[in-house]
LUMRO-234582 format. One record per atom (N, C-alpha, C, CB): x, y, z; residue in three letters. Coordinates in pm, whole numbers, padded with zeros to 5 digits, always signed. Atoms other than C-alpha are relative to their C-alpha. Glycine has a CB too. Layout:
N
XYZALA...
***
This chain:
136
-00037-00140+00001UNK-01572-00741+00746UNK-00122+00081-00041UNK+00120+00026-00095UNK+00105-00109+00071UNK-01832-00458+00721UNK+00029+00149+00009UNK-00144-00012+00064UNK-00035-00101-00010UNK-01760-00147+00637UNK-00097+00137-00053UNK+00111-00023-00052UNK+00153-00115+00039UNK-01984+00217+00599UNK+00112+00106-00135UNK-00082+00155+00221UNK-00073-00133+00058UNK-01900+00483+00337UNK-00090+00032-00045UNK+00115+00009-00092UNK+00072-00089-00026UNK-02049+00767+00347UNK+00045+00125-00060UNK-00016+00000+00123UNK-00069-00137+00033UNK-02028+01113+00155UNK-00023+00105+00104UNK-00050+00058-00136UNK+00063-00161-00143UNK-01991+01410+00416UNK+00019+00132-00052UNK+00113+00023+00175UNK-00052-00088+00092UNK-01886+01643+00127UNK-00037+00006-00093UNK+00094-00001-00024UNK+00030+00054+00151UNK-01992+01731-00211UNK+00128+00069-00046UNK-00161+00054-00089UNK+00073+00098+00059UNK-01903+01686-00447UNK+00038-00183+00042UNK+00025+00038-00157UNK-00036+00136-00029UNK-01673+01400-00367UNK+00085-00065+00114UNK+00053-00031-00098UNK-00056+00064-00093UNK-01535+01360-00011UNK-00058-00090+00054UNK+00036+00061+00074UNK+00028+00119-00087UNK-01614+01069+00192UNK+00073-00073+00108UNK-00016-00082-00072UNK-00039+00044-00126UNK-01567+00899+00532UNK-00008-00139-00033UNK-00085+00047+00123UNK+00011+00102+00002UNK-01514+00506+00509UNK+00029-00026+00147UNK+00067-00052-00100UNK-00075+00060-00094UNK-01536+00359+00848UNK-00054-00146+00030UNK+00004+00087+00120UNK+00008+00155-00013UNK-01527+00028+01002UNK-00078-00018+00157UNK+00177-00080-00009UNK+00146+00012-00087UNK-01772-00130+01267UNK+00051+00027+00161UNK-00086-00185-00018UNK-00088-00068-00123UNK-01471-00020+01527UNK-00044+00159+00054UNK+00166+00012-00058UNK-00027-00136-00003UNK-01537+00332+01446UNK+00140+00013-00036UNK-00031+00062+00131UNK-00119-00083+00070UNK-01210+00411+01275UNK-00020+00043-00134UNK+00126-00078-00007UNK+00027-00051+00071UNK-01221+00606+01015UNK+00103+00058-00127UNK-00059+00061+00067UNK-00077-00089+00086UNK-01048+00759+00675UNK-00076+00054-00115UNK+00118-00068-00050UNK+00102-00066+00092UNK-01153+01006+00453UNK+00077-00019-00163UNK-00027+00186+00055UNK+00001-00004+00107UNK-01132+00970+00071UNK-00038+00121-00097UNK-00052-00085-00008UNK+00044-00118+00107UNK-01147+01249-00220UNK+00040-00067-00146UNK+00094+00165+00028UNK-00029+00046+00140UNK-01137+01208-00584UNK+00115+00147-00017UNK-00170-00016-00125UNK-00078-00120+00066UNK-00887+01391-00806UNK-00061+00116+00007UNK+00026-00014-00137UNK+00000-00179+00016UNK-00846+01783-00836UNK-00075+00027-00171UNK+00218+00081+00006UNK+00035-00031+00175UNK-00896+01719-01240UNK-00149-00050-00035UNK+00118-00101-00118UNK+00134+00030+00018UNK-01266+01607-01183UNK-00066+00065+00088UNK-00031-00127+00003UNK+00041-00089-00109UNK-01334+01841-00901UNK-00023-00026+00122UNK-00091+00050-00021UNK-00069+00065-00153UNK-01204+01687-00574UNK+00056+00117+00030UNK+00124-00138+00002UNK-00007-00104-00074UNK-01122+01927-00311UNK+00177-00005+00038UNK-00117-00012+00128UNK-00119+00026-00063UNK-00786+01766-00240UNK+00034+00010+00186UNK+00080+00097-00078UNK+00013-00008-00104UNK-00901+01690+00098UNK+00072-00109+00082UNK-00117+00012+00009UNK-00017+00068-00099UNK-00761+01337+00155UNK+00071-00069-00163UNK-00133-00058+00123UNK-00030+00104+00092UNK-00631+01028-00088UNK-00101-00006-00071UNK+00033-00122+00049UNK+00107+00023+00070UNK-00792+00942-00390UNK+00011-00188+00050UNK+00017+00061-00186UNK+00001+00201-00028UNK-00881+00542-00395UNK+00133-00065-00119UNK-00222-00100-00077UNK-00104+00090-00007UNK-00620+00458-00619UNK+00129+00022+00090UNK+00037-00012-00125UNK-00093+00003-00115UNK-00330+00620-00380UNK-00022-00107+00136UNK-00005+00145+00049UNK-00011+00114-00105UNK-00461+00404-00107UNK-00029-00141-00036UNK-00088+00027+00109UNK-00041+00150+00053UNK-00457+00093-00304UNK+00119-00015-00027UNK-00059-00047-00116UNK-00081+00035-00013UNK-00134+00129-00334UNK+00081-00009+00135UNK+00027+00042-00076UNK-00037-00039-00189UNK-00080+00266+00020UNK-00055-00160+00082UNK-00144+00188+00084UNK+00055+00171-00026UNK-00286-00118+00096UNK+00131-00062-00011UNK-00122-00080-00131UNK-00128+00107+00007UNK-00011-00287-00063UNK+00121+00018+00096UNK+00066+00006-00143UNK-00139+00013-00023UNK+00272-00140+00055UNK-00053-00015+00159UNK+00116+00136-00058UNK+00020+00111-00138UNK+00063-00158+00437UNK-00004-00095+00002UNK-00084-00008+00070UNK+00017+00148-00045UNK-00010-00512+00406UNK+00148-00052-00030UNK-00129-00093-00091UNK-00089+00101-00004UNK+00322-00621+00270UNK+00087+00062+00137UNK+00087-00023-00155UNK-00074-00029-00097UNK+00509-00421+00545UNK-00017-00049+00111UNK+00004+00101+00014UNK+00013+00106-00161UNK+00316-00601+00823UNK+00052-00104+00001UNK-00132-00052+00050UNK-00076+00115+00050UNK+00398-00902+00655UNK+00163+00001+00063UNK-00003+00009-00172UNK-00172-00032-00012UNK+00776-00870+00625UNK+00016+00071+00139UNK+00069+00117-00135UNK-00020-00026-00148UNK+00780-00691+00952UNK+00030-00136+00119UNK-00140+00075+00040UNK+00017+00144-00115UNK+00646-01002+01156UNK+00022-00123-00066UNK-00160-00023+00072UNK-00150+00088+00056UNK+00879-01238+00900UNK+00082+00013+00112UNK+00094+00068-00145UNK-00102-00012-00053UNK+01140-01086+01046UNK+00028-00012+00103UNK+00032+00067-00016UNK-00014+00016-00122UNK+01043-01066+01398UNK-00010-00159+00031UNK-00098+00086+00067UNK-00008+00166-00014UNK+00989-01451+01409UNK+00123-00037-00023UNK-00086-00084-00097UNK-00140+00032+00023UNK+01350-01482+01311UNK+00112+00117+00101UNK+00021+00015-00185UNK-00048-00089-00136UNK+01437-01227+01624UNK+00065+00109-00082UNK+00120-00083+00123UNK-00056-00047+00078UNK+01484-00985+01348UNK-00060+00167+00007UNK-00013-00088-00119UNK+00061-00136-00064UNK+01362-00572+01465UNK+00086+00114-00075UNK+00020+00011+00186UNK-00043-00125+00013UNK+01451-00325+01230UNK-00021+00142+00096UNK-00045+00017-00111UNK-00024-00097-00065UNK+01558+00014+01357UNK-00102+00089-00066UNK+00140+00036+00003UNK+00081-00043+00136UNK+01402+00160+01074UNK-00065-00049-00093UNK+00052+00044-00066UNK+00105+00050+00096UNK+01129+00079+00804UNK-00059+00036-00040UNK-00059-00057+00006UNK+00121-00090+00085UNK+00942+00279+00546UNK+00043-00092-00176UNK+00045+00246+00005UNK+00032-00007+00149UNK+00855+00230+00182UNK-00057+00084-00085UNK-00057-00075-00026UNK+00015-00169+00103UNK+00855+00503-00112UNK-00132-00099-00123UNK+00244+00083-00130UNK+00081+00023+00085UNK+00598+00409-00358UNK-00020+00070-00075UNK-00081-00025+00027UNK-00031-00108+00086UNK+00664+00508-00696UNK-00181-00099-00105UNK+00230+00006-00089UNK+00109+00046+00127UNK+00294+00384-00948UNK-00012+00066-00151UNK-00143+00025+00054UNK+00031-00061+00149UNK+00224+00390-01332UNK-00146-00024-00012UNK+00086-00076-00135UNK+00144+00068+00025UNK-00126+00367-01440UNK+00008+00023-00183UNK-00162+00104+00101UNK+00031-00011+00159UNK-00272+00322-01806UNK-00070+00068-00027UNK-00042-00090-00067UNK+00104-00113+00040UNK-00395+00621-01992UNK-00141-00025-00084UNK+00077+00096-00084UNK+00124+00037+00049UNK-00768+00609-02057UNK-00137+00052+00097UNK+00011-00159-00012UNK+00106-00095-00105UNK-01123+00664-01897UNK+00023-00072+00072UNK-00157+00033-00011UNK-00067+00088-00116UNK-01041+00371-01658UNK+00169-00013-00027UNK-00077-00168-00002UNK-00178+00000-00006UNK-00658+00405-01559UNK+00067-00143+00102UNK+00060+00182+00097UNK-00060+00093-00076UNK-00583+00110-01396UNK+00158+00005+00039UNK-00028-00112-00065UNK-00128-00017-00026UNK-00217+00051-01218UNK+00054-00128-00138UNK+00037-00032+00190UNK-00084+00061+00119UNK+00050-00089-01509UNK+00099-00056+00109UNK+00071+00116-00134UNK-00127+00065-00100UNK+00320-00109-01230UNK+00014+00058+00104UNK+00136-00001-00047UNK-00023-00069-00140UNK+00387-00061-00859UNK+00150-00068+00000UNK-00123-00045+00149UNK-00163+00065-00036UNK+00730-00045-00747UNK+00007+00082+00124UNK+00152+00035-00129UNK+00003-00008-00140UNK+00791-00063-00374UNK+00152-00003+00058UNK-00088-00119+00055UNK-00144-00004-00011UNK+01140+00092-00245UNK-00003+00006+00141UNK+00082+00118-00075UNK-00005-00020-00245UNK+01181-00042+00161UNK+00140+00067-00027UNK+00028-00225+00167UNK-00104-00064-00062UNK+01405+00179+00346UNK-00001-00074+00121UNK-00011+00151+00015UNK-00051+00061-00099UNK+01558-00027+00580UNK+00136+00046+00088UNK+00013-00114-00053UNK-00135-00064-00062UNK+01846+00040+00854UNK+00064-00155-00036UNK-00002+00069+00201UNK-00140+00055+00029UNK+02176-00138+00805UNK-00011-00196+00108UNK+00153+00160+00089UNK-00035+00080-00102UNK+02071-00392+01116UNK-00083-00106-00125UNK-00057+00035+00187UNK+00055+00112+00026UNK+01869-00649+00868UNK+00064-00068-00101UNK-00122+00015-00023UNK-00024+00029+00121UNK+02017-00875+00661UNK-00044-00052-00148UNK+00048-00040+00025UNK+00070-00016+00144UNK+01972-00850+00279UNK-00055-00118-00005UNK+00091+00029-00133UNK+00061+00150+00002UNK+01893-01245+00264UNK-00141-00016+00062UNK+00097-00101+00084UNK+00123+00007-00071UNK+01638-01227+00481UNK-00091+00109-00033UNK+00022-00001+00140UNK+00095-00081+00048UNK+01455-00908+00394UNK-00043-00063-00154UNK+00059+00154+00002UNK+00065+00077+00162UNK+01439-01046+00010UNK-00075-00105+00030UNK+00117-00068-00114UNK+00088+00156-00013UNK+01296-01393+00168UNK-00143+00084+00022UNK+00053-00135+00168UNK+00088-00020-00059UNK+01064-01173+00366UNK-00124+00073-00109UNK+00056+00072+00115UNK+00123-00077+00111UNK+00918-00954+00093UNK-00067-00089-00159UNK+00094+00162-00071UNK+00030+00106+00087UNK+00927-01243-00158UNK-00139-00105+00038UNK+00134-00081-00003UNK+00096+00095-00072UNK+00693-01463+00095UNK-00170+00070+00012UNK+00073-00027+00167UNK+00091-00082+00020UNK+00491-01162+00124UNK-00078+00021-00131UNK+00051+00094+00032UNK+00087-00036+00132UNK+00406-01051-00213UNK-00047-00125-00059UNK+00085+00081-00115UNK+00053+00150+00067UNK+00346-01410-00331UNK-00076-00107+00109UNK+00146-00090-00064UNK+00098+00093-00117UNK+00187-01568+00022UNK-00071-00014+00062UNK+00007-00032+00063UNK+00059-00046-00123UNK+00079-01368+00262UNK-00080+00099-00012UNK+00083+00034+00089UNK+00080-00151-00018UNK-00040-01024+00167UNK-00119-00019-00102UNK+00107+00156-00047UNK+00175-00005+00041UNK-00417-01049+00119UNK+00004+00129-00172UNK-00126+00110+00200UNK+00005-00102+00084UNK-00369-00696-00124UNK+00039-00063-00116UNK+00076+00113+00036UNK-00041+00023+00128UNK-00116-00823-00320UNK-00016-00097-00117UNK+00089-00001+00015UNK+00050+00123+00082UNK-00287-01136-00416UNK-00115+00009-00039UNK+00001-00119+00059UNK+00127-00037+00089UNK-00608-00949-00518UNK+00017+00097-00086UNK-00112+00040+00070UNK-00003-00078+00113UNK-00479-00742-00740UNK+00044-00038-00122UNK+00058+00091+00021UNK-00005+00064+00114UNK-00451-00789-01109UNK+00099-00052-00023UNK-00026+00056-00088UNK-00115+00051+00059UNK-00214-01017-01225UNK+00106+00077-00086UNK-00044-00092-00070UNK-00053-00059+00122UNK-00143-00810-01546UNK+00118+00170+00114UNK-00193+00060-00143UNK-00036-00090-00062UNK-00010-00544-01266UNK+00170-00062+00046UNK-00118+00034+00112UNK-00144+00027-00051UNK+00424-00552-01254UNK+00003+00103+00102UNK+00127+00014-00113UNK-00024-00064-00138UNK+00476-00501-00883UNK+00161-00070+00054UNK-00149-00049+00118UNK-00146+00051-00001UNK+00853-00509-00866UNK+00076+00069+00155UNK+00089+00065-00164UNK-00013-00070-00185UNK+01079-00362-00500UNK+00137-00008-00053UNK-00053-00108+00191UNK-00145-00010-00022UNK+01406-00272-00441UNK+00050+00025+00115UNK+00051+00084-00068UNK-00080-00007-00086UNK+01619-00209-00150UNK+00091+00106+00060UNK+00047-00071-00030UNK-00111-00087-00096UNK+01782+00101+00059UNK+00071+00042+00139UNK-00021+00076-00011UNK-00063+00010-00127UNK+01997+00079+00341UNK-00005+00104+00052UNK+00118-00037+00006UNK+00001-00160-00065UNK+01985+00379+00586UNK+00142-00068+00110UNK-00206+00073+00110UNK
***
């Protein structure tokens, strides 16, 4: 993997892209003088997780001829107060439609967070990343 990042902004926006050319832009917080132009880096570390486990669990399910109608996840994070804030806890709420069954989505996100998803297995241990479940 190689990837460019690049500031195209002061003080603190930036372009990260990849050797595709795709691209996303990054800002720091408003409370250090970020423009509020894009995500800071910890929002899309969590936005990582909850993409990688959703591909995951997605193509679980489809291997078991399984195609939700629907599929999002709310992402609620705590971090620890200090000059480094690291995440304390991610909690990941799928919205699912009515067509999947509960057994199988729990296998799927269980296999995920503990097997499959590259994110969730590089991030700190000490980090409670717990999920729950809403039917649409």
């Amino acid at each position: 993997m190689k990837l460019n990042f690049t500031r195209i902004e002061e003080p603190y926006v930036f372009e990260l892209s990849n050797e595709r050319g795709n691209t996303v832009l990054i800002d720091a917080s408003e409370d250090i003088g970020g423009k509020n132009k894009s995500l800071t880096p910890m929002q899309l570390l969590a936005g990582s997780l909850a993409g990688c486990m959703s591909i995951d669990v997605v193509l679980i399910l489809s291997k078991q001829k399984i195609n939700p109608a629907s599929f999002s996840i709310s992402i609620e994070a705590q971090r620890k107060k200090g000059q480094a804030s690291p995440f304390s806890a991610i909690h990941l709420k799928f919205v699912v439609s009515k067509d999947v069954p509960e057994d199988k989505l729990e296998r799927a996100i269980r296999l995920s967070k503990e097997k499959y998803c590259s994110v969730s297995l590089s991030l700190n241990k000490d980090i409670l990343i717990t999920h729950s479940i809403v039917y649409t």
